[in-house]
N, C-alpha and C positions, 0 to 999 in steps of 0.2 A: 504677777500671778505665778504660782509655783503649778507645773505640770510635770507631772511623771511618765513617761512611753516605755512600756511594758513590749520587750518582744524590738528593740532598738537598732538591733544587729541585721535585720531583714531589710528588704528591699526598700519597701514604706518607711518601716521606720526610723531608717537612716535620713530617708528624706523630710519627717516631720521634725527630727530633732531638729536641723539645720533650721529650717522654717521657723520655729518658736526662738531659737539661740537671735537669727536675724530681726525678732520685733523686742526683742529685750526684755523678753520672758526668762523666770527659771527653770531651768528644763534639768531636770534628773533622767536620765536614760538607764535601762537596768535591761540584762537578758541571762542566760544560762550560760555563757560563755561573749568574749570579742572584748571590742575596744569602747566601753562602756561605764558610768560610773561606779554601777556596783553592780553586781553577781548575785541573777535571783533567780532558783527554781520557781517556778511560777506555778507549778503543778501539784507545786507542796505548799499547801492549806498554811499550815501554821509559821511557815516562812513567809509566806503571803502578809498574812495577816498581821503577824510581829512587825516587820520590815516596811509595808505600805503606812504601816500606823505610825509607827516612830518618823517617816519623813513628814506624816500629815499633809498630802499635797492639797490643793486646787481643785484640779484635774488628773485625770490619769486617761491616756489615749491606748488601748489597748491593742497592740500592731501582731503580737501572737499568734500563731497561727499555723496548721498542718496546710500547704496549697497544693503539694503532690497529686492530685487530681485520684489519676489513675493507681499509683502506688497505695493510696486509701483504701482502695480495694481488697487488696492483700488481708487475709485475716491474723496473720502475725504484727502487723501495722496498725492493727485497728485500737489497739488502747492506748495509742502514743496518741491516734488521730484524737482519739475521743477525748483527755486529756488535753491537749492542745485548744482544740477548738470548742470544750464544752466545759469542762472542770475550770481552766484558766478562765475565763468570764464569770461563773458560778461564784469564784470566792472573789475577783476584784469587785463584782456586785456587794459580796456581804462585806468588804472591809470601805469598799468607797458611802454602803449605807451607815456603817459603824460610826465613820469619820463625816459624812455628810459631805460629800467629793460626788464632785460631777466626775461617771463615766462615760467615752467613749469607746462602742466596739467596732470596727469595720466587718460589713458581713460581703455577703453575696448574694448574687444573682440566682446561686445552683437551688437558693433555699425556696425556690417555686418548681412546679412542674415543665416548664420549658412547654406548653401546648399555647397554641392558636396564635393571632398576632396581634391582640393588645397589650398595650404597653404596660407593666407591672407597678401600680401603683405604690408607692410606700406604706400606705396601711393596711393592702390586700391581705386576708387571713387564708387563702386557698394555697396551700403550699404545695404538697406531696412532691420531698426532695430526690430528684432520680440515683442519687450515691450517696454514700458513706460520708464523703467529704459535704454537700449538702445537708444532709441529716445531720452530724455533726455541731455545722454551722448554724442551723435552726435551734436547736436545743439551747445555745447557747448565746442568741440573741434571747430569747424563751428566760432566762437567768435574768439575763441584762436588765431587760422591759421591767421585771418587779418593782425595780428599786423608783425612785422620785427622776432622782435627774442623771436622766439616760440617756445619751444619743443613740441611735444604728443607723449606720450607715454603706447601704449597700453599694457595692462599685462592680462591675464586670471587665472582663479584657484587659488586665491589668499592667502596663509598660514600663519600662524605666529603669530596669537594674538589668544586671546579667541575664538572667534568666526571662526571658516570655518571648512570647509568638516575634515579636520585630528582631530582634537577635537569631532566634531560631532559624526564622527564614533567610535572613540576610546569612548566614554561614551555609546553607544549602545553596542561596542562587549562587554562592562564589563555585561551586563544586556541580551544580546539575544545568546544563542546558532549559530544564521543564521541569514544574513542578505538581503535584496534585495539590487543591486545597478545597476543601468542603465550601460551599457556596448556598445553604441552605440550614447553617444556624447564624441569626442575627441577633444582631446588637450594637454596641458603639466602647469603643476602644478609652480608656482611662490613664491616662497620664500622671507616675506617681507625683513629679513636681506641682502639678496644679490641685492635682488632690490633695498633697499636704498643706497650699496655701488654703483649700476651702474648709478643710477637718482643723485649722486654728483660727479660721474667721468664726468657724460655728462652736467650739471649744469657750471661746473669750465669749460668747451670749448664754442665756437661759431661755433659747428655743429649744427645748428638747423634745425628744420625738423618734419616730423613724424618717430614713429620708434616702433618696437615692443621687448614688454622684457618680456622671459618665461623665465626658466630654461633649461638648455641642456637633453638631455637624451630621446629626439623620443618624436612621438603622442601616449597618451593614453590613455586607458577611465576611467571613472570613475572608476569602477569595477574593473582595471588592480591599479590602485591608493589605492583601499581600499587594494586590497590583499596584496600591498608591505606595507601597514601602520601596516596592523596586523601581518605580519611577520616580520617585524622591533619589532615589541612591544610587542611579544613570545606570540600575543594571536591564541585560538584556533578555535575562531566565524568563522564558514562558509560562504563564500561569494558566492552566487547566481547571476551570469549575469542574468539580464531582459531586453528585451527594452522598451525605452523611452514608450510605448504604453503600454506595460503590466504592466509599473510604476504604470502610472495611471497620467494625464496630472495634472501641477502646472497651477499656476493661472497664472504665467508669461511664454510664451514661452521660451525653452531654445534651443540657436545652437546646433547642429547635427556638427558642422564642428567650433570647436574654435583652429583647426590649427594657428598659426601665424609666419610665414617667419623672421627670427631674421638677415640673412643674412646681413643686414646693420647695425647691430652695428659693426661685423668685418671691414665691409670696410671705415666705419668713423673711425676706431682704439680701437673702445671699448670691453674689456673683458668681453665673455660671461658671463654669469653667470653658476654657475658651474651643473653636473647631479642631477637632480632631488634625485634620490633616495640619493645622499648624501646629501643633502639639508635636506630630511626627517629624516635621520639618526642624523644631526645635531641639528634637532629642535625638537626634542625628545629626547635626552642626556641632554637639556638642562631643 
């Protein structure tokens, strides 16, 4: 199977290419820059288009994407975002429908309202995304869903490279005795390594669909998150629940409710991904 990962240089991405190389898959990795097969504006239609056609992939896993959360906000940022997260899916739709290529998009959690606390089904249609970066990202699952054979697939709390909340926090408890952490938006923590084993189990089928992919191990909050980080990692920083109010508001709204319902990767046959906290335990040993 020849797969292509669009966007290869990012956190995910690095991790699926590895993933596909290790089951003896072809894997073409391409981004705008880095250590990549070949060099692809993605945001330019007709390079797109030329360039995905002439490899003719399989698959193509689209890893793409503005995650700055907050920085989205910004309205001098906001065409890169939109570009990023809605343009880039828009035309890998119309050259993966040209070629008859399964796409894959990873979306989000933000693409819901963040209200009440049932768990967010994958075919739920009641979205109203609270930011730019959400908005964005609906739009361009919105592209995706057209074509025949589609995946999306939603992930929250996303771990695993330099950058997110486990790193974060780990470089503040080295430096702060206490720390604040929001204790009243939930959800469950995603692990990029096991995420890229289940986005190449569902890749290799034609269950296509929407679908949501967290880690096992219940809803939690943030605050429930940092205190299993620093007792995993023998530190002894104080963790302080506050809520989202007493935080003090980001520039991007964040959901109050990023539950998400994984229930249908069992009943398509897909293996969860494994609990949380061993997840953390693993990418901290490592």
């Amino acid at each position: 199977m020849k797969i292509l990962v669009v966007g290869a240089s990012g956190q995910l991405g690095k991790t699926v290419v590895n993933e596909i190389k290790s089951r003896n898959h072809e894997c073409i990795s391409c981004d705008i820059a880095g250590d990549v097969d070949f060099v692809m504006d993605a945001t330019n239609y007709d390079e797109v288009m030329f360039k995905v056609e002439k490899i003719n992939p399989d698959a193509v896993i689209n890893c793409a994407a503005w995650t700055a959360v907050d920085a989205a906000e910004d309205e001098n940022n906001q065409p890169k975002v939109f570009a990023l997260n809605t343009i880039i899916p828009k035309t890998l739709a119309d050259v993966c429908a040209k070629i008859n290529c399964k796409l894959m998009q990873i979306s989000t959690d933000y693409v819901f309202d963040g209200t009440g606390e049932r768990p967010w089904q994958p075919d739920d249609k009641n979205f109203g995304p609270l930011s730019i970066y959400g908005m964005t990202k609906l739009k361009g699952e919105k592209f995706v869903s057209q074509i025949e054979k589609y995946f999306i697939v939603r992930i929250a709390w996303l771990f695993g490279g330099p950058i997110s909340f486990v790193n974060t926090m780990l470089k503040v408890g080295q430096t702060h005795d206490e720390v604040r952490v929001v204790n009243d938006q939930i959800g469950t923590p995603t692990y990029s390594k096991d995420l890229a084993r289940l986005l190449v189990d569902m890749i290799e089928t034609d269950k296509y669909g929407y679908y949501h992919a967290t880690n096992e191990g219940g809803y939690i909050s943030w605050y429930d998150f940092c205190v299993e980080i620093y007792k995993q990692a023998g530190y002894t920083t104080k963790v302080i629940p506050v809520t989202t109010a007493e935080y003090g508001e980001s520039k991007a709204k964040r959901p109050f409710n990023s539950r998400l319902d994984k229930s249908k990767l069992v009943e398509n046959g897909f293996t969860p991904l494994p609990d949380w906290k061993d997840a953390l335990r693993r990418y901290l040993s490592e």
